[in-house]
N, C-alpha and C positions, 0 to 999 in steps of 0.2 A: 239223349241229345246227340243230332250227327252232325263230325264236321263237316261239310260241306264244301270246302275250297282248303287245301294244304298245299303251298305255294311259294318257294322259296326264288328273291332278287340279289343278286350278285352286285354291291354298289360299295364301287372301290375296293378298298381293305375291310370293309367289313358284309356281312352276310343279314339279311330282314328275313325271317320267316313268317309268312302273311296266313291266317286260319280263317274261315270264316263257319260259324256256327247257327245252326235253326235251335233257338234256344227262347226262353224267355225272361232270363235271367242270366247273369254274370256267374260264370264257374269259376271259382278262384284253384280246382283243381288241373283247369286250361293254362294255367301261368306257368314260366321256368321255373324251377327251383332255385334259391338263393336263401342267403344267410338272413338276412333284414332288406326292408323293401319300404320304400314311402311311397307311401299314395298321394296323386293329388288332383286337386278336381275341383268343380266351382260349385256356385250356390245350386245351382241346377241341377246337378249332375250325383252331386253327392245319395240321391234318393236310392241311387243305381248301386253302388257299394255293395260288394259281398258280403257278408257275414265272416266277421274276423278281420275284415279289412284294418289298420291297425301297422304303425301311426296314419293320419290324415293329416294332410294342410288341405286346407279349402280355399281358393281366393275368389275375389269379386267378379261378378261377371259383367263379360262383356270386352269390348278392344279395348276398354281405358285399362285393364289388368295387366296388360301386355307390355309391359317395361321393367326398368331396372327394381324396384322396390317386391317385386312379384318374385323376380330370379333371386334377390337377396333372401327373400322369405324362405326359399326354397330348396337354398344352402343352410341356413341357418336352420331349417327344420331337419335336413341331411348329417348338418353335424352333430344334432340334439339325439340322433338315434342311438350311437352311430354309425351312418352309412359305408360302406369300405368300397374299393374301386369293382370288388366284383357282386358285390351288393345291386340292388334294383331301385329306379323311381319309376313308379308306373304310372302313367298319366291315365285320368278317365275323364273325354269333354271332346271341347270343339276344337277349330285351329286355335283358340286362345289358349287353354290346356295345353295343349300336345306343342305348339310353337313354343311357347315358354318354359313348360317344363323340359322338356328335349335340350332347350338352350340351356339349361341349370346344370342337367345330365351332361352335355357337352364340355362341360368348364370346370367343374366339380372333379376336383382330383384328376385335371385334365382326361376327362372321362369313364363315368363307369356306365354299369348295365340301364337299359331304357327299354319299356314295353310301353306302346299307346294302344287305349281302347276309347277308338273315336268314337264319341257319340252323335256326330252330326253327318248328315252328305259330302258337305264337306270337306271334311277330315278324314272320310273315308275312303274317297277316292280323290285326293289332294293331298292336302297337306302331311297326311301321316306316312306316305308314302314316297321317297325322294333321298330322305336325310335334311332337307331344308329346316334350320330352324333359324328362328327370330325374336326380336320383339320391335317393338315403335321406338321411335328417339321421336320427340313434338311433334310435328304432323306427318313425319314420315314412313310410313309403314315397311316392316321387316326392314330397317336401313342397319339393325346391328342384328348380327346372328353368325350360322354356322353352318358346314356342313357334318351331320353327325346322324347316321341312320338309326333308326331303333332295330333291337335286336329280333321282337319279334312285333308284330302287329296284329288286335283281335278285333276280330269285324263280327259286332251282333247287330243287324237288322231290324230286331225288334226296338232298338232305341228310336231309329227314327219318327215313328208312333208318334209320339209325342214333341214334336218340332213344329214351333210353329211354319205357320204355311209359307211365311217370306222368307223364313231359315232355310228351310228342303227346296225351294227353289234358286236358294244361293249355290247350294250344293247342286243343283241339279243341272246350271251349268255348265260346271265342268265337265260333268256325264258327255252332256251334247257336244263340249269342245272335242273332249278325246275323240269323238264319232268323227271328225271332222278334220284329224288327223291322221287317221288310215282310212285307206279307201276301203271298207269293211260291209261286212252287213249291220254292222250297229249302229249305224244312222237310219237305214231300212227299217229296222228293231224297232228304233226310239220313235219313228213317221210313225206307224202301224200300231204301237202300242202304249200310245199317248194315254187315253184315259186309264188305263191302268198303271201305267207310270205315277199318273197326278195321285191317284187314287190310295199312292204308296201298297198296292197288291204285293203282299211280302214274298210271293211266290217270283214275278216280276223282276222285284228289288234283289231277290237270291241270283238270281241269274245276269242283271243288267251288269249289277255292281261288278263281279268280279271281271266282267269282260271288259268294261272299265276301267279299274286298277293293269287287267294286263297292257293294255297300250300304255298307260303313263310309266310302267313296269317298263316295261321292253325301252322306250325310250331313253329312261333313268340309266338302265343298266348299260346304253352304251356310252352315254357320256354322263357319270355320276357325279362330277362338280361343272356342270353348264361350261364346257370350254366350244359346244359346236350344235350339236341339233339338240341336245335338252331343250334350247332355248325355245326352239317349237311352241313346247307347251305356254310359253306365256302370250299364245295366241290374244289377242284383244285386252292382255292385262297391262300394255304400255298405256293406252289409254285408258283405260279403266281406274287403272290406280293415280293416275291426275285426278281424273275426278274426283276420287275418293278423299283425295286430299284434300284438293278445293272447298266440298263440300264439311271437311271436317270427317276425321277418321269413327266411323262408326253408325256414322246419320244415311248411307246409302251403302246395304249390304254389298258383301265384296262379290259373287255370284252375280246381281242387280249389273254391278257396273263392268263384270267383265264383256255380261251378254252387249251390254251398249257400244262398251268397245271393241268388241267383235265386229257389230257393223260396223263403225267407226272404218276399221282394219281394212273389211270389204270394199269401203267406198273409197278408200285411200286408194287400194289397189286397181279397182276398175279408173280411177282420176290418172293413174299413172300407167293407163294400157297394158295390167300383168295380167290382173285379173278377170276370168271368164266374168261378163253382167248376169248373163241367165244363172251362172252357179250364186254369186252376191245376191240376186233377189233372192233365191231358193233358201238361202242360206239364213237370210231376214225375214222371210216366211215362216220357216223354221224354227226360231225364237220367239217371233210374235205367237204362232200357234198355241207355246206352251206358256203365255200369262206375258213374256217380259216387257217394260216399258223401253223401247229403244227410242224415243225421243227426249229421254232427260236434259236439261238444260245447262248449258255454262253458264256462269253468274258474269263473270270475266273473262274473256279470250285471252286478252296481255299475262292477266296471272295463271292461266291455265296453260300456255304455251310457256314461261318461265318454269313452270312446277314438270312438266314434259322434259326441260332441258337437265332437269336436276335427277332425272330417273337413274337409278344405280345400275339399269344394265345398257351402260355407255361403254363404248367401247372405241379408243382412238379417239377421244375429245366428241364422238357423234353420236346420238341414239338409234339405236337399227329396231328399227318394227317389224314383227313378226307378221306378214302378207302371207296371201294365195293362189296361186294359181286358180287351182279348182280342190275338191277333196282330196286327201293324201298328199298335194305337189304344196309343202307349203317354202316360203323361203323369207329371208331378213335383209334388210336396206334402210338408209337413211331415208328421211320425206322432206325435202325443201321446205323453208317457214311458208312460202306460197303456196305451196302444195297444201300443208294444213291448214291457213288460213282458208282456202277453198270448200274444203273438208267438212271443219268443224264451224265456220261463221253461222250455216244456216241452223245448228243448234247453240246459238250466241244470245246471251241477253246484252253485252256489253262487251 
């Protein structure tokens, strides 16, 4: 087995050491060494398990997992070992896994050791990477959490295999956001090597991903708790994650609604004379090519412009949306209610 990607991020006071592996299985001799280590992972996920893995919690899968009763389990299996500050929980799964366990790890002895091995797109190049951890409070997504990095992160490929196809397009993304945030060759890449992408070609996925992770990487590490350009990356997730909500957290994948709120993003910006129109179509080409549906519908404007105002990265009493220029010039600003009324009416049922 070779590693393939050994890549360490500098975020904050603490240090991620990022590996990726051409493997077909989980090496549990890839892990740090520690004393005791809990494993944890979901219904899905657990098939993946090393040999020896030992103790397990397993919780349910899916976003309904992702709350208080989940982290409780997760202490309570932590004290059951027991785990000590320099001890390990190692998460194996999706952002549900890795957000919630990370947030166990984070609070648990006001922190001990944390390894994620994402098993989705996703999580591969998102969420396991940052320190961001969360869980839901009622329909709120990630509204309680932390910032706490994992110590190391293991990227096997071969998991993706087996995702369904609306999952790997969640995750996929994000892929295309990061493209969209440096003006790089990896928007070029992703245009050019579409059916192989779709295709999951793991030769492809070895290459795309880390390039990937390095922009969300390089970003993270200059501002590692979102006080100025992190917030970049939540290109299209101010609206995305109203939706998300409106519709009920879980019924419309999170990848699904960032893509829509990307365009969303785009027509905001071209409505407000920032953004280039030829780069916004290019950009909506772009996303349609690869499957996604950007005409989802509001059910309610009133509730979806309420649920907008309630988004946690407000700042001075106002929500600043993360706009474009063109690729790489991205920048953040409040939108008049008028301005999104214009916006978002012609995707309105109500």
């Amino acid at each position: 087995m070779r590693c393939r990607v050994d890549r360490s991020f500098t975020l904050g006071l603490r240090r991620t050491r990022v590996r990726s592996f051409d493997s077909g299985s989980i090496d549990p001799d890839n892990l740090p060494s520690s004393r005791a280590a809990l494993w944890v992972c979901d219904e899905a996920t657990r098939q993946f398990l090393p040999s020896g893995a030992d103790p397990v919690l397993v919780l349910s899968r899916g976003e309904a997992a992702k709350n208080w009763d989940s982290v409780l389990k997760i202490i309570d299996a932590a004290l059951s070992v027991p785990l000590g500050r320099d001890d390990l929980v190692i998460a194996l799964g999706g952002g549900v896994v890795c957000d919630t366990a990370a947030f166990a790890a984070s609070i648990y002895m006001r922190g001990c050791g944390l390894v994620l091995i994402p098993s989705t797109l996703l999580s591969m190049i998102d969420a396991s990477l940052g320190g961001k951890t969360g869980i839901d409070y009622g329909t709120y997504k990630n509204i309680i959490g932390s910032f706490y990095p994992a110590g190391e992160i293991l990227i096997y490929p071969f998991l993706l295999k087996s995702l369904p196809e609306s999952e790997y397009l969640s995750g996929l993304a994000e892929v295309l956001k990061h493209a969209l945030l440096e003006d790089s060759d990896l928007f070029s890449d992703l245009s050019a090597r579409k059916s192989d992408v779709l295709s999951r070609d793991v030769r492809v996925l070895n290459d795309l991903i880390p390039r990937s992770l390095a922009v969300k990487g390089r970003i993270v590490e200059a501002d590692p708790t979102e006080e100025g350009i992190r917030a970049q990356l939540n290109l299209g997730h101010t609206f995305g994650h109203a939706l998300e909500s409106l519709l009920g957290l879980g019924v419309l994948p999170h990848g699904h609604a960032v893509a829509w709120g990307i365009a969303r993003a785009m027509e905001a910006g071209v409505s407000l004379g920032a953004t280039d129109p030829d780069y916004a179509a290019e950009v909506k080409k772009f996303f349609t090519s690869y499957g996604y549906d950007l005409g989802y519908r509001i059910p309610d404007l009133g509730v979806y412009l309420d649920v907008l105002e309630r988004d946690k990265k407000r700042k001075n009493g106002e929500v600043h949306f993360v706009l474009q220029h063109r690729r790489g010039d991205t920048f953040f600003t409040p939108l008049s209610e008028e301005l999104l009324k214009q916006v978002l009416a012609p995707f309105s049922d109500g």
